[in-house]
N, C-alpha and C positions, 0 to 999 in steps of 0.2 A: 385039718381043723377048720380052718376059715371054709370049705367047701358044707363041713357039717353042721357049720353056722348058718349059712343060709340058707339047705334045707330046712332047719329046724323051723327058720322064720317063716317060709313059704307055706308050712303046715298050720301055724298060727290064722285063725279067724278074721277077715279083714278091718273087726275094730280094734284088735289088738297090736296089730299091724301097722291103724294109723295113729295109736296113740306113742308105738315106739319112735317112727316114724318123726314124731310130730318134739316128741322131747330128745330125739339126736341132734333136730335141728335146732332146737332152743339152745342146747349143749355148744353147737360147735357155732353159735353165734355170738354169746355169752364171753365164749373164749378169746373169739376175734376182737371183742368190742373193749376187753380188758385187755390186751395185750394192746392195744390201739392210747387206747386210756393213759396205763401204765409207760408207754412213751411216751405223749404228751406230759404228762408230770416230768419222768424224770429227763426231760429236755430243761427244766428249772434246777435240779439236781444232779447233773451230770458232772461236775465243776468242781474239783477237792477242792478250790479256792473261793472264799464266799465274799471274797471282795472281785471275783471276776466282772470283768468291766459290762459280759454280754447279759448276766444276770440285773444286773445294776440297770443297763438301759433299758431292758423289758418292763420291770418294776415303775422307774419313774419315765419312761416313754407317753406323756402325753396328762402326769400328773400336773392338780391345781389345786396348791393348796387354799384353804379359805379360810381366814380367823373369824370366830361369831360368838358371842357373848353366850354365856350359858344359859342354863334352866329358867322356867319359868320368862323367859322374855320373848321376841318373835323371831330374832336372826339364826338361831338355831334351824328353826323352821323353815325360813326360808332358804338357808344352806341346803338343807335336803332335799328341798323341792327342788333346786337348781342342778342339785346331784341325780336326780331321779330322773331326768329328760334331758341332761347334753350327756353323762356320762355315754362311750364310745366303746367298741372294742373294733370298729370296723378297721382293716390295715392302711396304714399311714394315718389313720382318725382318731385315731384312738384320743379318750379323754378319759380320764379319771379325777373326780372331784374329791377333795379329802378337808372335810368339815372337821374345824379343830376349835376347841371351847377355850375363848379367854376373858378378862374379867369388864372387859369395858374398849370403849371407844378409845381411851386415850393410848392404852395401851397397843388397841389395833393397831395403828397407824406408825408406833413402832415396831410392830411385830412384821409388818408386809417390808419395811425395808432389813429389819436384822435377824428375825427369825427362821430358822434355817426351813427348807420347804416349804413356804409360806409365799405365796405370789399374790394373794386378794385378803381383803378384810372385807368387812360388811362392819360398817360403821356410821356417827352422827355429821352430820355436814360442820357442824358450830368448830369442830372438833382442829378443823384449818387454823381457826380464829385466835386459839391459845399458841399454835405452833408458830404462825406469824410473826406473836408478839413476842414469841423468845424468841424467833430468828432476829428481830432488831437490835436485839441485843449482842449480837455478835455469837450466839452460838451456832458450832456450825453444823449437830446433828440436826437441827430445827430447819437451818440455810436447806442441807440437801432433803429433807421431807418435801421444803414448799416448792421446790424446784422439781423434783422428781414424783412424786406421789400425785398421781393421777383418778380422776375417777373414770371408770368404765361406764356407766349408767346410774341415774339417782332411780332409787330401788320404789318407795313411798314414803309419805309422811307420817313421820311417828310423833303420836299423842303424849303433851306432858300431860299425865296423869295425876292431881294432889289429891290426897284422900283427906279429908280432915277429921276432929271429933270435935263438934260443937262448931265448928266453923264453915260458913257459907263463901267467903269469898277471901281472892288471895292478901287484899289488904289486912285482914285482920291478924295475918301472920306475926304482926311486931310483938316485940317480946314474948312470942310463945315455945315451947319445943318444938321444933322441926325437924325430920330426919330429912339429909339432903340426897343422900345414897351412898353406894359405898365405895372406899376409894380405891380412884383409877378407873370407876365406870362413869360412863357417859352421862348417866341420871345426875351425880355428884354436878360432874362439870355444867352443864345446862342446866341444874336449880340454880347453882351459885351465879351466873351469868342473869340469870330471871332475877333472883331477889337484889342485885345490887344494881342492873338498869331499872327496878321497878322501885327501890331505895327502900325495902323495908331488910328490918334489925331483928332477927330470933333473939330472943333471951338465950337459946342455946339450939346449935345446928349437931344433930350427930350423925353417924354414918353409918349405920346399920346396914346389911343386903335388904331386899326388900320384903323375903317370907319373916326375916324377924325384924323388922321392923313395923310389918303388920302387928305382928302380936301384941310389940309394945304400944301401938296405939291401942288396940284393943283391951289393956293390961289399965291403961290413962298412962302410961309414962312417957308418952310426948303427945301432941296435940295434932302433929300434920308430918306426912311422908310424899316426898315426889318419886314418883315412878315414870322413866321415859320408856315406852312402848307401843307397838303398833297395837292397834286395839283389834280384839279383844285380847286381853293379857290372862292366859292361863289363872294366874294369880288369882288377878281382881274376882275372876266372876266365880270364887268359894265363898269372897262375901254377900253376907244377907240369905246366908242356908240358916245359920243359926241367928235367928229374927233378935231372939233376946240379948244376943251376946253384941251382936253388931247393929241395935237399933240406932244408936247414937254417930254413927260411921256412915259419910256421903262424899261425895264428891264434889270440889271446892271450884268454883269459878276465877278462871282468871283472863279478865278482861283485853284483847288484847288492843296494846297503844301502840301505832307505827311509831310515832315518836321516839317512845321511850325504848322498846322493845329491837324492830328493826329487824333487817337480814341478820341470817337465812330463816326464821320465824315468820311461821305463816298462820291466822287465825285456823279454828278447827273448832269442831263441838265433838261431845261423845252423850249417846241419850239411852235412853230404857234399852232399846235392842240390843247396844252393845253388852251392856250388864242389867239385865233385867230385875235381880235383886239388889242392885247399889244403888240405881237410877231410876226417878220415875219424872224425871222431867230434861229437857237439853241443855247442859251445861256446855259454856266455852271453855275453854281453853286455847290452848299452843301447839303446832305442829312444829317439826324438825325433820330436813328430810332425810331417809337411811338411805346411803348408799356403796356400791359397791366396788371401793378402791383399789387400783393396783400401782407396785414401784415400777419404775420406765427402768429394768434392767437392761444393762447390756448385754447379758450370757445370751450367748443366741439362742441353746435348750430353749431355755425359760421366756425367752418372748416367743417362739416358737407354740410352744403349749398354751399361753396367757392369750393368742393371735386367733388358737382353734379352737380355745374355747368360747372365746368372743363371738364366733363364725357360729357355731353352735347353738349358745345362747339367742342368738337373733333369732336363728331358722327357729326355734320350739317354743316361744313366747306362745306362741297358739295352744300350743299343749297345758301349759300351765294357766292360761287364762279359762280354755275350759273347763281342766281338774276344778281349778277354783269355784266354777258357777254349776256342776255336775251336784245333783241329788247329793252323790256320797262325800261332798266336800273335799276330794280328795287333795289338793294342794288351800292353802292360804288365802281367805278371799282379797287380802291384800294386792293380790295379781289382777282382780278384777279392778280395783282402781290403778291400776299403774296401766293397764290397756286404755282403761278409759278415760285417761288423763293425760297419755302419750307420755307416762315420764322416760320412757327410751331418748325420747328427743329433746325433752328437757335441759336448757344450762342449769348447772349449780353456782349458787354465790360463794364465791371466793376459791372458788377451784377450776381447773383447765381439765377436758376429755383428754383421755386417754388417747394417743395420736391414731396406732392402729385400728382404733373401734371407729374415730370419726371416719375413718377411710371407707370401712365396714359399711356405714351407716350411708355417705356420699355412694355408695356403688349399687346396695339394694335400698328396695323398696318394703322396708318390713310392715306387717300386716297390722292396722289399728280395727278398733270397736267402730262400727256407726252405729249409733244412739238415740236416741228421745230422752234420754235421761239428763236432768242438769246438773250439774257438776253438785249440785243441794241436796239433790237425793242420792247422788253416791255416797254424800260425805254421813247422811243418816244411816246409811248401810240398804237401803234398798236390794230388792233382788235383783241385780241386773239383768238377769235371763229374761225378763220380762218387758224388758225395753232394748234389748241389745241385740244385734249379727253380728256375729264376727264375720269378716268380707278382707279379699282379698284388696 
């Protein structure tokens, strides 16, 4: 039989020959490459038990979790971008970053010490400032925040944003509606800390998120909304599509006073570039810096993971400072000012590094921007490609 087989073939024409030929091999590589396959899965599947410990360590072998405010603001964003270039699968490297959506800053900052899988937030710096004051109080989940909750690096400066209708500047706020933001975000806590060091009184403050709170201003049923975010904010720039609806809707000045104002607020403007339909002239405002917190665990896993990813983070700052200034925008141009500004090496007011990063940070030499650009033109958003090297 097998002898009649390969007559048969030898009689076949030689392009018949090489297309059998040509699809036996495809056959019997097909097969190898799925039975190959098909062991690597069921190496995760082998196990009647699903609480097996060897399953469990592959899974969170070298996970990071990251809390970051949802929709519509920046830290989503920038969780991804930071997911898109340390993530690892190299052995013993491995990193895995797991972006997880919560409603504000205040919340962060409990969620990196009591959330379960949770190692980092991406939060507001002010955000110390409240935990502080109830630590003197004798409470003692506030005592182990200010003690343990560390930052890793201050990420950038995010813009208070007030939008008003009929109003130019933030004094005028007294007795009008106000949305301050909504509660347990970060926006909340930072307007209320603005309007009481700056001593003005809404007739009424309420807390709407901030897509409906738009409306209602648009609607007149309040007069002004603060929104904290790195600029440009998804949101903002849908205003001024419909001219008619939102001609009366701009962007409110808020002057800043060291005085009154103070650490960790830093002056900022936002002008036409950033929202070319809200904006046609450069308003001040208020910066805040985001940054990127973790708990000082003792699980050794978990500083373990929190230690490579740090190592990671460092090494790829170049990658995302590029994405950021590449044609297709690929990462946040917010990376271009945090290279140009060195906030790697930045202290934050009122918080302490992270001990292993500063270790990190003392042992290399990480890569900064050289510039022509003054710190004036980044803050209007300039192109930095145009004045910048990145250099070793």
């Amino acid at each position: 039989m097998f002898l009649s087989i390969v007559f048969d073939f030898f009689k076949l024409n030689s392009v018949n020959r090489f297309f059998i030929l040509l699809f036996s091999s495809i056959s019997i590589f097909l097969s190898i490459a799925s039975v190959a396959f098909s062991s690597d899965l069921k190496s995760f599947f082998s196990f009647d038990n699903k609480e097996h410990p060897y399953i469990q360590f592959k899974i969170n072998d070298g996970r990071v979790g990251i809390v970051a405010s949802g929709f519509g603001g920046t830290y989503l964003r920038i969780a991804s971008d930071i997911k898109s270039v340390v993530d690892s699968n190299k052995p013993n490297k491995r990193i895995r970053v797991v972006p997880m959506i919560n409603r504000g800053s205040l919340e962060a900052i409990l969620d990196v010490r009591h959330l379960k899988a949770t190692e980092m937030g991406i939060m507001q710096a002010d955000v110390m400032e409240e935990v502080k004051e109830l630590a003197t109080t004798g409470n003692e989940t506030a005592q182990d925040l200010v003690e343990r909750v560390k930052y890793i690096t201050k990420l950038y400066d995010e813009e208070v944003h007030l939008i008003g209708r009929g109003v130019t500047r933030i004094g005028e706020l007294d007795g009008r509606r106000v949305n301050v933001g909504a509660i347990g975000s970060g926006t909340k806590f930072t307007a209320e800390i603005i309007l009481k060091r700056m001593e003005i009184k809404p007739s009424e403050q309420t807390t709407y998120s901030p897509a409906l709170a738009l409306e209602k201003l648009r609607n007149g049923e309040i007069d002004a909304m603060f929104f904290v975010v790195g600029k440009p904010a998804p949101l903002l720039l849908k205003i001024g599509e419909d001219k008619k609806r939102d001609s009366a809707i701009g962007l409110v000045d808020i002057a800043f006073d060291k005085d009154k104002i103070g650490a960790p607020y830093v002056s900022s403007i936002i002008t036409d570039k950033d929202y070319p339909n809200l904006s046609d002239r450069y308003v001040e405002t208020l910066a805040v810096p985001a940054i990127l917190a973790v708990y000082h665990f003792t699980d050794q896993r978990r500083k373990n993971n929190v230690n490579r990813f740090s190592k990671a983070f460092v090494k790829n700052i170049k990658k995302l400072y590029q994405g950021a200034a590449s044609e297709g925008k690929i990462y946040h141009k917010k990376w271009i000012e945090f290279v140009h500004r060195d906030y790697l090496n930045q202290e934050v007011s009122g918080w302490s590094r992270y001990e292993p990063m500063q270790e990190i940070l003392d042992q290399t030499r990480p890569e900064k921007v050289s510039s022509n650009c003054s710190d004036a033109e980044v803050r209007v958003g300039i192109d930095t490609k145009k004045c910048s090297n990145y250099t070793q």
